[in-house]
C-alpha positions in Angstrom: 0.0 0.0 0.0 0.9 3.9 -0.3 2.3 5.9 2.5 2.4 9.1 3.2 4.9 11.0 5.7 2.8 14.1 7.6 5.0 16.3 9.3 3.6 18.2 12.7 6.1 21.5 12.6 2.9 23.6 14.8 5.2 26.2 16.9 8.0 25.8 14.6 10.1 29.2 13.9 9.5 30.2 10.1 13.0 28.9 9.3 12.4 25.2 10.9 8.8 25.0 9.3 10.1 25.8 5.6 13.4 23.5 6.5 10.9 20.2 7.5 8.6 21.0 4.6 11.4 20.5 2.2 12.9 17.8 3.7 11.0 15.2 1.7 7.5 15.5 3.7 3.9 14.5 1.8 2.3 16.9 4.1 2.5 19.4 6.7 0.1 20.9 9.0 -0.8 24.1 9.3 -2.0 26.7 12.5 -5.4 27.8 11.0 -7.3 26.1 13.9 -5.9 29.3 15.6 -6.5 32.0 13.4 -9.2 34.9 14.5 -9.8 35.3 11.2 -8.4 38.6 11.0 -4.3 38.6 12.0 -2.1 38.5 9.1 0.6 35.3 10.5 -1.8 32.6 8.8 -1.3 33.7 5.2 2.1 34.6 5.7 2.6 31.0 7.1 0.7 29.5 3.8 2.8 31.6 1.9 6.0 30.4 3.1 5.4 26.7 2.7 2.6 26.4 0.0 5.2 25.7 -2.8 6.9 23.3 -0.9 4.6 20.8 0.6 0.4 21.2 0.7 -0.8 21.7 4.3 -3.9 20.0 6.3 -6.2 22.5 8.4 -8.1 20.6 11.9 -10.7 21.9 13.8 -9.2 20.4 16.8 -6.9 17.5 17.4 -5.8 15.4 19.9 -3.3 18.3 21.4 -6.3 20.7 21.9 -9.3 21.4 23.6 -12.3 19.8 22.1 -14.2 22.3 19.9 -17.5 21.8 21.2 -16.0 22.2 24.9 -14.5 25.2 23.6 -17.3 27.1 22.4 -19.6 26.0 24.7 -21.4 23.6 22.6 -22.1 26.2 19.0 -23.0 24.0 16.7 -22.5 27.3 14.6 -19.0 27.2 14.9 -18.8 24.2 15.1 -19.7 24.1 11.6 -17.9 27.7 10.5 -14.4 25.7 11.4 -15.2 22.7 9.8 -15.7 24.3 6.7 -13.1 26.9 6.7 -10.5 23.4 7.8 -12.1 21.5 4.9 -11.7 24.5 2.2 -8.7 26.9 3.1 -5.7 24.0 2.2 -5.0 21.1 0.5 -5.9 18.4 3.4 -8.2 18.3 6.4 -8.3 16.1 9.4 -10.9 15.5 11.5 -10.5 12.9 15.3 -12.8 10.9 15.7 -15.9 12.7 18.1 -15.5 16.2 16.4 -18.6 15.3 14.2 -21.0 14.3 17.2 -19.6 17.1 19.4 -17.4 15.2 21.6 -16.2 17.6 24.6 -13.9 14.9 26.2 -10.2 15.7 25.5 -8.8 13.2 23.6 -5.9 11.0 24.8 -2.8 9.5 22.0 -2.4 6.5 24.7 -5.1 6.5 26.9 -8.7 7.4 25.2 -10.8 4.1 24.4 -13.9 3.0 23.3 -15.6 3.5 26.6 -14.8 7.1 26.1 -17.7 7.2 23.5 -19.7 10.4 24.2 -24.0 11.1 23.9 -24.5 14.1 22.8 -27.1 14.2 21.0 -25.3 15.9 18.4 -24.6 14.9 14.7 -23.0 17.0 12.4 -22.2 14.3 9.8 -24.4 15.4 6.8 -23.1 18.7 6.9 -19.4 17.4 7.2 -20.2 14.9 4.3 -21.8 17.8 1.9 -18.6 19.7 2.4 -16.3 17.1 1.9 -18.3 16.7 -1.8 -17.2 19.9 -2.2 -13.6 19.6 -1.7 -14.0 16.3 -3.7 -15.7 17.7 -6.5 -13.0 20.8 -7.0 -9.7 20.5 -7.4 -9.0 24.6 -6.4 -10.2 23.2 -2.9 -7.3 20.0 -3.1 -3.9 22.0 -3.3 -2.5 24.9 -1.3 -3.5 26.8 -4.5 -2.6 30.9 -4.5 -5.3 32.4 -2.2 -5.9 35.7 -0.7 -8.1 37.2 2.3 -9.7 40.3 0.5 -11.0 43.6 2.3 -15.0 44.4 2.8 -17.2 46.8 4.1 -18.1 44.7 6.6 -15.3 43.6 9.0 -17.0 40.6 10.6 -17.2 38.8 6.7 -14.2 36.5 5.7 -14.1 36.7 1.8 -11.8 34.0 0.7 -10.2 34.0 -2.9 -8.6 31.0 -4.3 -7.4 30.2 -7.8 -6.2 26.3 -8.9 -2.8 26.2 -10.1 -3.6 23.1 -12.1 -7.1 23.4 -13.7 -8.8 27.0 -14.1 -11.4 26.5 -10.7 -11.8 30.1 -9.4 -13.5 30.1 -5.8 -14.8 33.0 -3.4 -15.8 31.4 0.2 -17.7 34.2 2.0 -17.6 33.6 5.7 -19.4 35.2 8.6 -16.9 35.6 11.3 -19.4 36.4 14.1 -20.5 32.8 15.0 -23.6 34.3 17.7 -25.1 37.1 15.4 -26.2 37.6 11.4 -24.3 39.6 9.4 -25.0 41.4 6.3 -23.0 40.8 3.2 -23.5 43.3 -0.1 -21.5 44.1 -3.1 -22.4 45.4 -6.5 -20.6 42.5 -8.1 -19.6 39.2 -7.0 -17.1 39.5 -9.9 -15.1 42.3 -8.7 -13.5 39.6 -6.5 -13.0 37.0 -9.2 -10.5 37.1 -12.6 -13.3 34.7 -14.2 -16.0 35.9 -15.8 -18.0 32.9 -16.2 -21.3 32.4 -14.1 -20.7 31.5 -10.5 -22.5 28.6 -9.3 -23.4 28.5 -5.6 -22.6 25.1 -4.5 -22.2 26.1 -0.5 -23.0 22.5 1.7 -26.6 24.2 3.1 -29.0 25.9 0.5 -27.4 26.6 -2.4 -28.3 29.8 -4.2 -30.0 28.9 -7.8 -29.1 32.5 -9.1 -27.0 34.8 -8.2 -27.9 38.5 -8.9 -26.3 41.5 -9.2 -26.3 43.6 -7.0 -25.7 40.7 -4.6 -27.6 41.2 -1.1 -27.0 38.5 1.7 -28.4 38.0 5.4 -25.2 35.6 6.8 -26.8 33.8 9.3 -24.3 33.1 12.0 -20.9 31.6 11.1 -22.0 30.5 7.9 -20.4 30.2 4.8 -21.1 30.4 1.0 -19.2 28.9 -0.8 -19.2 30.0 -5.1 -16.9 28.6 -7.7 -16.6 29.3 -11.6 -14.3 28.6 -14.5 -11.4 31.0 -15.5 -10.7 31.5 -19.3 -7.8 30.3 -20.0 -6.9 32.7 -22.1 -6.8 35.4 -19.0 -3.9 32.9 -17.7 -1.1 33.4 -21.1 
């Protein structure tokens, strides 16, 4: 069978992390578990290393504080990291629990099955619909060039990302504020895209048929739209 070597460089200086990245690794992981969704050290980390090896984003792991624990049990947020971990990098991992809302730290050596939590949680269809989604396109498989651009309103994520191996163009527009709705507008979705092609709404909970112009949006706590379209090639010569 095929193996693949991960490398864990989290709290690494710059130097070490784009050293171990080089030195032959499948994989590294990346910090955007921590991000605040508004410092610049995450893309200046993705930019370092993105050329090198393709990173995988968690929501948690086995060295942190259970997610659910963390934010008190938001299935909001729960869901905003998930999809932000699934989208923003080549690979995502996900322990075992993080989909029913496990709260329980988990143990390397010591967690078993008895450790099985009731929650009465299941996030499962929601992290399968997004996992389509990174399936289906490949700007969502690589550490491909991507870019955090500016809005009107501060508590929206608008993520840019552009395949370096097919022509997928994506905008993943993300409300920050995981307790309140925020309002997204702009007179063109295609001022933030190079495509020009129609942009299809294929975001894991109800998609958007059409999307007009000028484009209006109620972002219901921490949720995400996620839009992709084709890039002429031409543009790229």
């Amino acid at each position: 069978p095929d193996v693949l070597f991960f490398a864990e460089t989290l709290g690494c200086p710059a130097d070490q992390t784009r050293k171990t990245a080089g030195a032959g690794f499948d994989y590294i992981f990346n910090s955007s578990k921590w991000w605040d969704f508004n410092s610049p050290w995450l893309m200046e980390q993705y930019h370092l290393t993105r050329e090198i090896a393709p990173s995988i984003s968690f929501p948690e792991s086995h060295d942190t504080v259970r997610l659910c624990e963390e934010l008190q049990g938001n299935i909001n947020g729960l869901k905003q990291r998930y999809l932000f971990s699934a989208l923003y990098s080549a690979g995502v991992m996900m322990p075992i629990g993080f989909e029913f809302g496990f709260r329980k730290k988990l143990h390397v050596v010591k967690t078993r099955p008895e450790d099985w939590e009731e929650t009465g949680i299941d996030l499962t269809s929601f992290i399968k619909q997004v996992n389509r989604i990174k399936e289906q396109y490949v700007v969502f498989q690589e550490d491909a060039p991507t870019g955090m651009l500016p809005h009107s309103n501060p508590n929206v994520l608008i993520m840019w990302k552009a395949s370096t191996t097919t022509h997928d163009e994506a905008l993943v527009i993300l409300n920050k504020d995981i307790h309140n709705r925020q309002h997204f507008y702009a007179d063109s979705l295609y001022e933030f895209v190079q495509a020009r092609a129609p942009l299809n709404d294929v975001s894991p909970e109800g998609p958007i048929d059409y999307i007009p112009e000028p484009f209006s949006y109620e972002l219901q706590p921490g949720e995400g739209r996620v839009l992709v379209t084709t890039r002429d090639p031409g543009l790229e010569d």
